[in-house]
C-alpha positions as CSV (number, residue, x, y, z in Angstrom):
1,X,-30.3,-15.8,-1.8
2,X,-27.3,-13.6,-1.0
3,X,-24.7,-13.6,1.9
4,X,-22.8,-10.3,1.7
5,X,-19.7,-8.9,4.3
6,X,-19.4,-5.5,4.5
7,X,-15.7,-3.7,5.3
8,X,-14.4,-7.6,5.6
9,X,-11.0,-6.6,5.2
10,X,-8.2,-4.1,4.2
11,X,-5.5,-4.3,1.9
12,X,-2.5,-2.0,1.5
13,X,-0.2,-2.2,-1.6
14,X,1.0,0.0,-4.2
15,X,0.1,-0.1,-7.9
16,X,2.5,0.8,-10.7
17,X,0.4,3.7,-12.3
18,X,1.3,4.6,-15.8
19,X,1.5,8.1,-15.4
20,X,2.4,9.2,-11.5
21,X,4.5,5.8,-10.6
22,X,4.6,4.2,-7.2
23,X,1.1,5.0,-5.5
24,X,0.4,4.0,-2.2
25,X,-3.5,2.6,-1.9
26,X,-5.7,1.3,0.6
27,X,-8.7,-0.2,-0.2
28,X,-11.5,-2.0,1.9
29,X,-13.1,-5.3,0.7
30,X,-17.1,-6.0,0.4
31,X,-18.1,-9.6,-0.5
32,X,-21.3,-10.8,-1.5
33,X,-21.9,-14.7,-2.3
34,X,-24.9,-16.2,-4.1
35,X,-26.5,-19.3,-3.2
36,X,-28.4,-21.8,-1.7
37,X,-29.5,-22.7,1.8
38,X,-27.9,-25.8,3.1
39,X,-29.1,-27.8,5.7
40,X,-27.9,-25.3,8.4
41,X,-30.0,-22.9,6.9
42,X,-26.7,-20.8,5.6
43,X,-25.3,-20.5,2.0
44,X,-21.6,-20.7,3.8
45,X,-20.8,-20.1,7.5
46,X,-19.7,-16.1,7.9
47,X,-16.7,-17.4,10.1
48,X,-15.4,-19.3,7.2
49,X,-16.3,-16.9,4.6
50,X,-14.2,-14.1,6.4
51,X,-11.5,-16.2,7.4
52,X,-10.9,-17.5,3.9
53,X,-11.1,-14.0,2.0
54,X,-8.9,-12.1,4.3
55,X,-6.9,-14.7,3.6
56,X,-6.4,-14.8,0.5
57,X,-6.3,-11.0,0.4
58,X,-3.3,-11.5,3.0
59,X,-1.4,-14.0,0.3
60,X,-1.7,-11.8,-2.6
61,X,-2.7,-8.3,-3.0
62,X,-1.7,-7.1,1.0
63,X,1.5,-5.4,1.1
64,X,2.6,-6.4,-2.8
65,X,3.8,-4.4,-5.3
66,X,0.6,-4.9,-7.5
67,X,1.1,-4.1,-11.4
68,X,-1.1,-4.2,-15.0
69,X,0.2,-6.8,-16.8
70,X,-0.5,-3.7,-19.9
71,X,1.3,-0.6,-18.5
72,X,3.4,0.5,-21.6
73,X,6.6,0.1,-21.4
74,X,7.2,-2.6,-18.6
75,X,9.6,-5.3,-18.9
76,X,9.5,-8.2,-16.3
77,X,12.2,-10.2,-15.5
78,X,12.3,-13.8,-13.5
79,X,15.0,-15.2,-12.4
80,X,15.1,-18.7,-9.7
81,X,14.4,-16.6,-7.0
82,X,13.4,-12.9,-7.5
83,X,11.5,-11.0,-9.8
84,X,12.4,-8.1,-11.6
85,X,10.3,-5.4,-12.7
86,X,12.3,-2.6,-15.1
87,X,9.9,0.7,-15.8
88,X,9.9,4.9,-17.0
89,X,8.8,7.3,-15.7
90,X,6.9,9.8,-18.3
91,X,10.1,12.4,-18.1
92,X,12.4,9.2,-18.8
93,X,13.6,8.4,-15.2
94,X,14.1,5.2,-14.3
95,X,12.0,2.6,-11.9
96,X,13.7,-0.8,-11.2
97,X,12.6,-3.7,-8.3
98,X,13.6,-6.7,-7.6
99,X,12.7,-8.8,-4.8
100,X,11.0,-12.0,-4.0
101,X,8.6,-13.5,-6.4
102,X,5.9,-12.9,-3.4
103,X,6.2,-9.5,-3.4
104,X,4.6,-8.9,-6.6
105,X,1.5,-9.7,-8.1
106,X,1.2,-9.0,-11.8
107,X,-2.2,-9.0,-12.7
108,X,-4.4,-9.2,-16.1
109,X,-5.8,-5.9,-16.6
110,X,-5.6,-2.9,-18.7
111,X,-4.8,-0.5,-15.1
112,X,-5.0,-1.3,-11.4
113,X,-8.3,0.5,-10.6
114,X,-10.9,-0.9,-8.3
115,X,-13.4,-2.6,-10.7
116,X,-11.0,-4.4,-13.1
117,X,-8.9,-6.1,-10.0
118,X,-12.3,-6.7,-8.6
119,X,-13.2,-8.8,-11.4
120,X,-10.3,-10.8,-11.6
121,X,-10.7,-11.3,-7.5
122,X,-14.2,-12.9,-8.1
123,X,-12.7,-15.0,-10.7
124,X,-10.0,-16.2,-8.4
125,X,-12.1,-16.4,-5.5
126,X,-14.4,-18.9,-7.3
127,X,-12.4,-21.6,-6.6
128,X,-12.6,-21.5,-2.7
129,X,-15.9,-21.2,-2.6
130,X,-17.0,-23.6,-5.2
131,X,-20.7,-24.4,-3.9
132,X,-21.9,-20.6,-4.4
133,X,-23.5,-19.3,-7.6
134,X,-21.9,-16.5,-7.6
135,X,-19.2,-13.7,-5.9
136,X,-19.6,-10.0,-6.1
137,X,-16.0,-8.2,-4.4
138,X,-16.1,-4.6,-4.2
139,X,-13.0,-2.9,-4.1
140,X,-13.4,1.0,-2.9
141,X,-11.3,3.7,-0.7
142,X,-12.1,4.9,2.3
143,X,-13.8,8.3,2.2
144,X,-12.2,11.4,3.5
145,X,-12.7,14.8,4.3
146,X,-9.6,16.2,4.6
147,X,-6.1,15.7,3.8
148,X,-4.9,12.2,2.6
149,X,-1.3,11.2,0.7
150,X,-0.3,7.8,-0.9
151,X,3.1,6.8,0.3
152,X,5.3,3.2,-0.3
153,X,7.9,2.2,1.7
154,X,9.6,-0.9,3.3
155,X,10.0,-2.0,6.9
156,X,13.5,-4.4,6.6
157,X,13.1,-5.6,10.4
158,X,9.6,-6.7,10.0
159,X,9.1,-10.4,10.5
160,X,6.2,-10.2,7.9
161,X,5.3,-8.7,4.8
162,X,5.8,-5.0,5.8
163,X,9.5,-6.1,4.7
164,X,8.9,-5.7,0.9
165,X,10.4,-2.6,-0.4
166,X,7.5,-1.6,-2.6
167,X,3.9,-1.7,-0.3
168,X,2.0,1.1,0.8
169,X,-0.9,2.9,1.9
170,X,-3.3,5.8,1.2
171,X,-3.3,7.9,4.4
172,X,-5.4,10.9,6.3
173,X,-2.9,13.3,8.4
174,X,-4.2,15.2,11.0
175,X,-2.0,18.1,12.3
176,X,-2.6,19.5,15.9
177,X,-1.3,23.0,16.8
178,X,-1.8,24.1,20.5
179,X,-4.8,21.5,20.3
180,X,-6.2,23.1,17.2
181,X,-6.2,20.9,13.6
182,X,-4.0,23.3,11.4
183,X,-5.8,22.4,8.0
184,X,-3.5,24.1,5.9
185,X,-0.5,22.7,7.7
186,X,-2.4,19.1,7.0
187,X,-2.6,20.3,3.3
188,X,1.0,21.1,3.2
189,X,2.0,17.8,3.7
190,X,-0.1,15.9,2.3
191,X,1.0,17.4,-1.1
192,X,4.5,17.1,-0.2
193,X,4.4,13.3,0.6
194,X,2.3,12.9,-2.5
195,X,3.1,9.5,-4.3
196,X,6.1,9.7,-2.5
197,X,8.7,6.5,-1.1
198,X,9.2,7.4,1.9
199,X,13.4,5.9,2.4
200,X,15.3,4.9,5.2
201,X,19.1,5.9,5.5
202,X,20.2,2.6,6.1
203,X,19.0,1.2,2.9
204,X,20.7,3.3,0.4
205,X,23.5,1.6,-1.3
206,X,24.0,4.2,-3.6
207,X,23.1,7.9,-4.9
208,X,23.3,10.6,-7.4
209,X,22.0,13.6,-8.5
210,X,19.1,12.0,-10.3
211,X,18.0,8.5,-8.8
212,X,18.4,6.8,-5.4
213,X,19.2,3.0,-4.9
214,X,17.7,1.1,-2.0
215,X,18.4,-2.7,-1.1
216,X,18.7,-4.7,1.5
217,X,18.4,-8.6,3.1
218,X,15.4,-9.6,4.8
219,X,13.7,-12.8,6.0
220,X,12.1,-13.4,2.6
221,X,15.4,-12.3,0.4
222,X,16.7,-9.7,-1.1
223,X,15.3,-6.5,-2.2
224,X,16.5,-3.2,-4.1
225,X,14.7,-0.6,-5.5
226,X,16.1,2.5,-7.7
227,X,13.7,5.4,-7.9
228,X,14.3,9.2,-9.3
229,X,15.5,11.7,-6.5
230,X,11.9,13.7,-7.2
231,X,9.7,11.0,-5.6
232,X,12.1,9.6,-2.8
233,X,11.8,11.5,1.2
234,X,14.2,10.4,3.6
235,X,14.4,9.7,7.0
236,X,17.1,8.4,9.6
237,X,15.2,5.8,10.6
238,X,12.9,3.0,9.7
239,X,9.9,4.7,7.9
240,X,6.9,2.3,10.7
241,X,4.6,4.8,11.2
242,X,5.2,5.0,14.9
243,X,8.5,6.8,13.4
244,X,6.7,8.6,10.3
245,X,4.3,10.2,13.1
246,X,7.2,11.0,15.3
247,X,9.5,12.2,12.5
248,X,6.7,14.9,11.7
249,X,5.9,16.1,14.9
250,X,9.3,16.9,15.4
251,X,9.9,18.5,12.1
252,X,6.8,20.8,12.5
253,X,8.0,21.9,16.1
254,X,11.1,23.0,15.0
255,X,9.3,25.8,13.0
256,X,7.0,26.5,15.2
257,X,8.6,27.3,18.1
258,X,6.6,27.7,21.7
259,X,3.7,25.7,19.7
260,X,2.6,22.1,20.9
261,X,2.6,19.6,18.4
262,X,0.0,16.6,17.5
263,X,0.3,14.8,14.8
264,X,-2.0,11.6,14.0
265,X,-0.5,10.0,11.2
266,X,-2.5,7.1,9.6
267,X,-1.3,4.0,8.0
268,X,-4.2,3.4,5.4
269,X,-8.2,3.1,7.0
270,X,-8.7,3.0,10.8
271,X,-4.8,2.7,12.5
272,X,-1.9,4.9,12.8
273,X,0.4,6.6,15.6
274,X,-0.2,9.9,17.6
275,X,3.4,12.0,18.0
276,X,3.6,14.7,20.3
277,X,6.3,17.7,20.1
């Protein structure tokens, strides 16, 4: 017999892609579990089942900077207390983080696409379920019709793991003009905060032409982050997406003057923050 959990969970996190960098990804979590009926008449209880996966999902891949052991040209670095991950982009640019060893997870895989890092999840989930024939995890995206962008950033005054430089999330944008959704205006956007890190002010410790460097102390430890210019937007404040919403309403009014401005701004499936200008 089978036990499955559909939409169990989320996770938010950004892979290290080969080609386009930092991506910001969302992905929803279905769980199936084989086996047999105990004397309760269940394989396992649902309450524990859910409870356990999320998490686990909540320890490792949620809000980590998650990375293919394989991508070419990646060093990794560990020292006592951070970990180090030194990268190029195709044109040559530079990536480099370091942060707490928690804030990555290096994975065996070839890329970080939805049915390899499935695979190793049933293979680590195996262990806490270890009365079950068998775990099927799917790993997919949420389906949109519309506008969506894949963004990282780093929240340094968050208590949890929103503090690591390097997480994200892939997001729908909905743009409201005079009450109206202004497609093209949602289209605009979402290409311009394409696979982009979305920086805070306060965080830069140094700039040039070329590259941007981030870093800063937070409850876990330190974190820095140095990223080319061409896939860094800034913004004055902390980049929650309470602000992110806020900063884009007020961005949008100022060039479109007389107009009222909505703009729903999501923070990977099912939440986000409604701004108003």
């Amino acid at each position: 017999m089978k036990l499955f959990v559909d939409d169990l969970t989320h996770v938010d996190f950004t892979y290290l892609d080969a080609q386009r960098g930092l991506v910001g990804e969302s992905w929803a979590v279905r769980l199936e579990l084989d086996g047999q009926l105990n004397d309760e008449g269940m394989i396992v209880d649902f309450g524990i089942v859910k409870k356990r996966v999320k998490q686990w999902f909540d320890a490792g891949l949620d809000h980590s900077l998650v990375i293919a052991d394989k991508t070419p040209n990646l060093k990794v670095t560990t020292a006592e207390q951070n970990t180090t991950v030194e990268w190029h982009y195709p044109s040559g640019e530079p990536l480099r983080c370091s942060a707490p060893h928690q804030a990555f997870e290096i994975l065996p895989v070839d890329a970080i696409e939805p049915e390899p890092v499935a695979r190793w999840c049933e293979q680590e989930l195996a262990a806490i379920f270890p009365t079950v024939s068998g775990i099927k995890v799917t790993l997919y995206p949420e389906v949109i019709d519309g506008a969506y962008y894949h963004y990282t950033h780093g929240l340094q005054k968050h208590d949890g793991n929103c503090q690591r430089i390097a997480h994200g999330h892939r997001s729908r944008i909905h743009i409201l003009v005079d009450g109206e959704r202004d497609l093209a205006l949602e289209a605009q956007w979402a290409k311009r905060f394409e696979d982009i890190y979305i920086g805070t002010e306060d965080h830069v410790v140094s700039r040039t032409e070329q590259s941007v460097n981030f870093a800063y102390q937070a409850p876990q430890g330190a974190f820095s982050l140095t990223l080319p210019t061409s896939v860094v937007y800034m913004i004055d404040t902390e980049s929650t997406v309470e602000l992110i919403a806020n900063h884009l309403a007020q961005t949008i009014a100022a060039t479109l003057p007389g107009k009222q401005i909505e703009v729903r701004a999501f923070e990977g499936i099912g939440k986000g923050s409604i701004a108003t200008a």
